[in-house]
VEXKOLLUM-803418 format. One record per residue (C-alpha): x, y, z negated. Coordinates in Angstrom, 2 decimals. Layout:
% VEXKOLLUM-803418
      east     north        up
         X         Y         Z
...
% end
This chain:
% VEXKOLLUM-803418
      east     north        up
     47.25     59.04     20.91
     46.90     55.38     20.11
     45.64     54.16     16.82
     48.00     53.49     14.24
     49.21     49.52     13.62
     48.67     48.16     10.66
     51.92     46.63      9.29
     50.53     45.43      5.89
     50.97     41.39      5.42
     48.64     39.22      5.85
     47.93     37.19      3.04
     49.44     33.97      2.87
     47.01     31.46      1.81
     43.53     30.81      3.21
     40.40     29.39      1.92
     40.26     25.70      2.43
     36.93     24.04      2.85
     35.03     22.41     -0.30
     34.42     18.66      0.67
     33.95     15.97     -1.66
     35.17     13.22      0.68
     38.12     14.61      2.38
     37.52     13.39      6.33
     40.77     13.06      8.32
     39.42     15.19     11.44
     38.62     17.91      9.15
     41.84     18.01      7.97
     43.74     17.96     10.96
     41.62     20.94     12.06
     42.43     23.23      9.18
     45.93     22.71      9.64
     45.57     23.61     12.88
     44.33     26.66     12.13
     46.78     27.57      9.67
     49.49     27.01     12.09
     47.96     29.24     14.44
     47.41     31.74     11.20
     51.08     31.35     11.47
     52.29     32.77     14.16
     50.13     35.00     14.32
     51.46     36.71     11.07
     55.28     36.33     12.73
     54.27     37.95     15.75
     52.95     40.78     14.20
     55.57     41.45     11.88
     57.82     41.42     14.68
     56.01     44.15     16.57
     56.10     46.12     13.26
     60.04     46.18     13.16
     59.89     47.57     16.68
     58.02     50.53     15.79
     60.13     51.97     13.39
     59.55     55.57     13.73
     56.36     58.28     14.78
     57.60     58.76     18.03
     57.02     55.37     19.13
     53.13     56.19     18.93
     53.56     58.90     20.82
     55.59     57.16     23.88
     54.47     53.40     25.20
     57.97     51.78     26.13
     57.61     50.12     29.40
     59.03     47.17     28.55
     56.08     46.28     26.01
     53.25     47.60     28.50
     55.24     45.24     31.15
     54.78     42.80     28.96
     51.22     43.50     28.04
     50.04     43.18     32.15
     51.54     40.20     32.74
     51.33     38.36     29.07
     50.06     34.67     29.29
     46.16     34.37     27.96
     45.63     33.36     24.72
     45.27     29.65     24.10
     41.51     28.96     22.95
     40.88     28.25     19.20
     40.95     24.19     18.67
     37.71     22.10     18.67
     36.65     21.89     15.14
     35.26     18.22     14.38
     31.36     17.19     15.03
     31.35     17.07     10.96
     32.06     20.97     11.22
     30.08     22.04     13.84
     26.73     20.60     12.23
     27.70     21.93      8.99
     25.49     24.84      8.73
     22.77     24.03     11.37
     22.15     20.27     10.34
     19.16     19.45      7.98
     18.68     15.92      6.40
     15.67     14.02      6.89
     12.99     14.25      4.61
     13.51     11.05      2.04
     10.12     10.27     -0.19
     10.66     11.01     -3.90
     11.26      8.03     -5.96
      7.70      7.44     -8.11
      7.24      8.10    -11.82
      8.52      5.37    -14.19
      6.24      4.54    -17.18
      8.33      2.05    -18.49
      6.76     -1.20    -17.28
      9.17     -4.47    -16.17
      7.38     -5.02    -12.92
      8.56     -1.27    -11.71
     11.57     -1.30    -13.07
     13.21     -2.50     -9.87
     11.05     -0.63     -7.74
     12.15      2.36     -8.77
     15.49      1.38     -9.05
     15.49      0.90     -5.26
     13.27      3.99     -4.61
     15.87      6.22     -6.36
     18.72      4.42     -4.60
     17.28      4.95     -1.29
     16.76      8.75     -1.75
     20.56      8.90     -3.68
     21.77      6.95     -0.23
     20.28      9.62      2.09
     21.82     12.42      0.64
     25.40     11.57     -0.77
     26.67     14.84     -0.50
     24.09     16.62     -3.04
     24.99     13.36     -5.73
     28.44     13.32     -6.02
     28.81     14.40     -9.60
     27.41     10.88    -11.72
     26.72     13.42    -14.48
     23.89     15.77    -12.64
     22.57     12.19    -10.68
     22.02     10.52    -14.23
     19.74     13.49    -15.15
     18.15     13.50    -11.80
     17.02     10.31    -12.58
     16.29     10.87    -15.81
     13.64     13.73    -14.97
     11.24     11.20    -13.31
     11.19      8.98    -16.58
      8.14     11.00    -18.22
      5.40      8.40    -19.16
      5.36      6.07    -21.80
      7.90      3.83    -22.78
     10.12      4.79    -20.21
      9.79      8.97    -21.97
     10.97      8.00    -25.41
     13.82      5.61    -24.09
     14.97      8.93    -21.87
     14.50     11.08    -25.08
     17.41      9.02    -26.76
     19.33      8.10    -23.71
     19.60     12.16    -23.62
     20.88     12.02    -27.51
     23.43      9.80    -26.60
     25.13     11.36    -23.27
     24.94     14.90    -25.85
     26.68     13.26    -28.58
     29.14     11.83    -26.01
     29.46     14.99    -23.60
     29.50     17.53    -26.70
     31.27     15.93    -29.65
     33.71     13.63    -28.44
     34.11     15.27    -24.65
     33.82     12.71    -22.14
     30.83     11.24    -20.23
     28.43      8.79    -21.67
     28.49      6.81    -18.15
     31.85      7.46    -15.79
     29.88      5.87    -12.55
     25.83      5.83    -11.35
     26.14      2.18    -11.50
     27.01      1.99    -15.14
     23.64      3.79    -16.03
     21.43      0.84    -13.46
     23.09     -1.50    -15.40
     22.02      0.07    -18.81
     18.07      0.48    -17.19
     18.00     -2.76    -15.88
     19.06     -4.26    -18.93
     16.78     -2.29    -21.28
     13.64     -2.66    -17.88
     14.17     -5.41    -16.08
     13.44     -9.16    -15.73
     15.70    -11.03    -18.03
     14.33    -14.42    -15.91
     13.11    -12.86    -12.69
     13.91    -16.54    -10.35
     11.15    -17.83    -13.05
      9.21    -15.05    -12.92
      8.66    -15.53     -8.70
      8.32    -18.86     -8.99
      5.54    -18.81    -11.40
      4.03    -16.70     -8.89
      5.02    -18.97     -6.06
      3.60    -22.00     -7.64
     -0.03    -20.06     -8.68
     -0.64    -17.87     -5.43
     -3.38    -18.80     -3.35
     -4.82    -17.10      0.18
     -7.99    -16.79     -0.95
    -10.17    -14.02      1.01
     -6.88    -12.58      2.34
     -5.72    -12.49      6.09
     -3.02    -14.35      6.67
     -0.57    -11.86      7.82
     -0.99    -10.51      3.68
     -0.62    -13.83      2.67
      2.22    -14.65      4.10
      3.94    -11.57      3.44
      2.81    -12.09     -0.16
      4.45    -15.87     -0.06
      7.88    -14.20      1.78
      8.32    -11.93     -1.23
      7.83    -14.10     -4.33
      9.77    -17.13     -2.35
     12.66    -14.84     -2.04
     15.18    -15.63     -4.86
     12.86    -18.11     -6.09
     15.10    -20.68     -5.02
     13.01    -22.69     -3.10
     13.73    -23.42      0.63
     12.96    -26.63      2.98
     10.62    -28.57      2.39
      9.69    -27.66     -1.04
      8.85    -24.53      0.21
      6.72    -25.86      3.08
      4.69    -28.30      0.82
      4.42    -24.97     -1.78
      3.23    -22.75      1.46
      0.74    -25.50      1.97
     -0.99    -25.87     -1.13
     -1.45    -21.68     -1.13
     -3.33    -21.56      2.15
     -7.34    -22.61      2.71
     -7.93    -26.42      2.71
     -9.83    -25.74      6.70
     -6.42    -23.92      7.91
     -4.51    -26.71      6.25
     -6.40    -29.61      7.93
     -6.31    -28.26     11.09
     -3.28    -27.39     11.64
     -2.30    -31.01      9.85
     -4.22    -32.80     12.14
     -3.05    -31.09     15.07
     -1.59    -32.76     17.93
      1.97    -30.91     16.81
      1.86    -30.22     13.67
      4.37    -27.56     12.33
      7.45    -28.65     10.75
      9.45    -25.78      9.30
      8.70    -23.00      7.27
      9.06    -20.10     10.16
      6.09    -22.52     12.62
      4.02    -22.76      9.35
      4.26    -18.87      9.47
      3.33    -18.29     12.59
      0.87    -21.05     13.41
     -1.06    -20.15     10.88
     -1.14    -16.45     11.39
     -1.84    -17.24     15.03
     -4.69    -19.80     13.98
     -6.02    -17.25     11.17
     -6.18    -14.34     14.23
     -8.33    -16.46     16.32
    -10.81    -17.83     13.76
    -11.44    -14.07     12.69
    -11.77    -12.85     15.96
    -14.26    -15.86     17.48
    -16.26    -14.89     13.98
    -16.42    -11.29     14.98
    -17.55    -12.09     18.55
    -20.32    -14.27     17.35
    -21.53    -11.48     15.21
    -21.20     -9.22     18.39
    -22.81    -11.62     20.88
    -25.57    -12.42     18.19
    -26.34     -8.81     18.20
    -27.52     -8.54     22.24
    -30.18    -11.74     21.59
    -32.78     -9.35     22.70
    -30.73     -6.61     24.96
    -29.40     -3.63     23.32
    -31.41     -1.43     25.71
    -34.94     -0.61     25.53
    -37.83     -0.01     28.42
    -39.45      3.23     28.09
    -43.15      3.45     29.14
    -42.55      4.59     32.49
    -40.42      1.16     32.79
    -37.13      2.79     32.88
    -34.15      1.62     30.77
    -32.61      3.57     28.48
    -29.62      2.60     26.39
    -29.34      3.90     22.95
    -26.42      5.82     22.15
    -22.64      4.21     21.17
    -22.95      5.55     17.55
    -26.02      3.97     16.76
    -25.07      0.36     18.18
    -24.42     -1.65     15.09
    -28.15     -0.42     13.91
    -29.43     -1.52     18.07
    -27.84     -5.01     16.97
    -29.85     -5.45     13.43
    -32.79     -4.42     15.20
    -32.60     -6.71     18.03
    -31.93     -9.72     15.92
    -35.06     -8.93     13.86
    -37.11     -8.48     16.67
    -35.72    -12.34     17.81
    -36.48    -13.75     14.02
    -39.83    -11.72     14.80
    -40.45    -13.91     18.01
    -39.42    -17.40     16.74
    -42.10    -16.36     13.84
    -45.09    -16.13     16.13
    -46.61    -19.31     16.89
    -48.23    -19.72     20.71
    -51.99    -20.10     19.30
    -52.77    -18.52     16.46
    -55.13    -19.40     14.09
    -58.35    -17.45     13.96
    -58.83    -15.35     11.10
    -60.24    -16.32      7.67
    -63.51    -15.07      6.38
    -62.58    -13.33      2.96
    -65.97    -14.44      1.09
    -65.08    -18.33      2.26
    -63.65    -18.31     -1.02
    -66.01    -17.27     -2.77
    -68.58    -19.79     -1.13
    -66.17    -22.53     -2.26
    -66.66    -21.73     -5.83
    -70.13    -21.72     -5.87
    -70.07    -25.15     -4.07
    -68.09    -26.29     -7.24
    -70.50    -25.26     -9.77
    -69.97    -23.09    -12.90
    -66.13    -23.31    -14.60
    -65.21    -25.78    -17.93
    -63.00    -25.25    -20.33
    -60.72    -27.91    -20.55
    -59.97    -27.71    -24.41
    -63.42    -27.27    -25.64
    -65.18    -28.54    -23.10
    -67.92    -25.81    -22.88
    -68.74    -23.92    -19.39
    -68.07    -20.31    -18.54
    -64.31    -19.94    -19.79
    -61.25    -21.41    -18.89
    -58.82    -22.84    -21.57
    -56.24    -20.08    -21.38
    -59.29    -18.22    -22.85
    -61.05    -20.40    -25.23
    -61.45    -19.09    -28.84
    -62.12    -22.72    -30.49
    -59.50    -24.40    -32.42
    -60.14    -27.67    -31.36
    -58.69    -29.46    -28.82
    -60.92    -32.31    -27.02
    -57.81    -33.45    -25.10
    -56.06    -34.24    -28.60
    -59.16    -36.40    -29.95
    -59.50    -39.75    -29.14
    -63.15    -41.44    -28.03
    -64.61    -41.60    -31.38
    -63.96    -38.33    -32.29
    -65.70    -37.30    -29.58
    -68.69    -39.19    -30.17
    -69.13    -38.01    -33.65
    -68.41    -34.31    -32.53
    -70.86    -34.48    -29.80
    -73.81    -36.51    -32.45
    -72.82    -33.85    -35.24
    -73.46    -31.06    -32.73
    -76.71    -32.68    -31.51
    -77.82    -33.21    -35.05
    -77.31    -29.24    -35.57
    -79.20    -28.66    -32.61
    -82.55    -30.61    -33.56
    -81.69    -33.85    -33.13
    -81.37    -35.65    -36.39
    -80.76    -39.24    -34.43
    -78.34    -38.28    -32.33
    -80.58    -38.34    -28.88
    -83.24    -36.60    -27.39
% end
């Protein structure tokens, strides 16, 4: 006995499909599919008609198992759009979180862009303004930037909860509110300050000019103001010599990449010289059996000190050197000399850092000399002055 049909009705609306941005593709394809939902419904309530009563169970008419042999196939189920068919299987790609904002003017547009950027990766999971305002306002927790969120959240209460609409109707409205409150009021004067005061310094140039390209955009300088401000920043030797080269660069973009190019090649003939400077001597070594054996490639930087110490070592030596010194030729010296005089009191066996007399025979004149030297005498035992 065949199952029983069931003759109930199918309901007559369906689910549609929650999209924020209605797409025209998805559209057409749920319309599809209610037009096949259709006809579908009529068919069946046609078949239901036909079995009026039991015995129709019981008895297939042969009509209807005619028509179920030679029945056409059933047309396949549309396509449904590429938007669709990734809908449950497609991730996004991983975006970096926007950074913490403290609060300080020189961020401000950083993060600005950094929350952008993740906001513009992921459209679907920001629609609402309302939930993207306090997305943004979670990664305001330092500083300055914490207490302005504190009363930025008063406000959109006030608005949200006592008069019942939202404090900002669009994203943008709130970036205009931050950069107002965070950003540069004069930010052309602001890069060319730092245009006008940057210098290369001990930088390559590939950071320095990267460095120029960002404060020179929307400074407002272009041509040749730019070229003579490029100019000044880099080192005096670049300068000079690319100046006094045969071609000298004329725009902005050969400026780049002369110098760059010139920069490269000074750094790398510098390197080789310390390389090349480092195998004076050999970096291998003859063993006492006089076979050569090379040191291994982790220790080579410490092969190249030693070998240029070894060469300062050599130019050192002299081709005949001098005999050795006798260490008591000193000594012999000294007793050519005779005993030592003080040179402030005049009296042997001291020098004048050690002399204990307060007089000074280089501060007395002649006379003073010759009365100190009879008064002395005259204390010795000679009254007169002489022997």
């Amino acid at each position: 006995m065949p199952p029983p049909v069931n003759t109930a009705p199918l309901p007559t609306t369906y689910p549609s499909f929650p999209q924020t941005q209605p797409d025209p593709a998805v559209a057409a394809y749920i319309e599809q599919l209610e037009r096949r939902a259709e006809n579908a419904e009529r068919q069946l309530q046609q078949q239901s008609h036909t079995f009026h009563t039991p015995q129709h169970f019981t008895s297939r008419p042969h009509s209807m198992a005619h028509s179920s042999h030679h029945s056409s196939p059933r047309r396949p189920l549309p396509t449904p759009p590429l938007q669709m068919q990734h809908q449950g299987s497609y991730k996004h790609p991983k975006f970096a979180t926007p950074p913490k904002f403290s609060g300080r003017m020189a961020d401000a547009q950083s993060f600005a862009n950094a929350c952008r950027l993740y906001i513009g990766g992921m459209p679907e999971q920001f629609a609402n303004p309302r939930s993207t305002v306090y997305w943004i306002l979670s990664y305001m927790q330092d500083d300055m930037a914490a207490e302005w969120r504190d009363n930025l959240i008063e406000e959109l209460y006030q608005a949200e909860q006592v008069r019942g609409e939202p404090l900002f109707k669009t994203v943008e409205e709130f970036w205009n509110l931050f950069m107002a409150d965070f950003g540069d009021p004069d930010l052309q004067s602001t890069k060319i300050l730092r245009l006008r005061t940057m210098t290369q310094g001990t930088k390559t140039m590939d950071q320095h000019v990267q460095d120029f390209k960002n404060a020179a955009r929307g400074s407002g300088y272009v041509g040749t103001p730019l070229v003579e401000e490029f100019k000044r920043s880099i080192n005096k030797a670049l300068r000079e010599k690319l100046s006094n080269a045969e071609t000298p660069p004329v725009t902005i973009q050969q400026w780049y990449t002369r110098t760059i190019a010139s920069d490269r090649q000074w750094r790398k003939t510098k390197a080789e010289e310390q390389l090349y400077a480092g195998y004076g001597t050999g970096h291998s070594k003859k063993t006492g059996t006089g076979s050569t054996s090379s040191q291994p490639q982790g220790n080579r930087s410490q092969t190249w000190r030693t070998g240029t110490q070894q060469t300062q070592t050599q130019q050192n030596i002299p081709t005949n050197p001098a005999p050795a010194r006798d260490p008591n030729a000193m000594d012999v010296d000294r007793n050519k000399r005779g005993p030592i005089i003080c040179y402030k009191c005049r009296r042997p066996g001291h020098m004048a850092k050690d002399c204990r007399s307060r007089m000074d025979v280089r501060n007395m004149s002649y006379e003073e000399i010759i009365n100190y030297c009879k008064g002395k005498m005259e204390t010795q035992g000679f009254p007169n002055g002489d022997k």
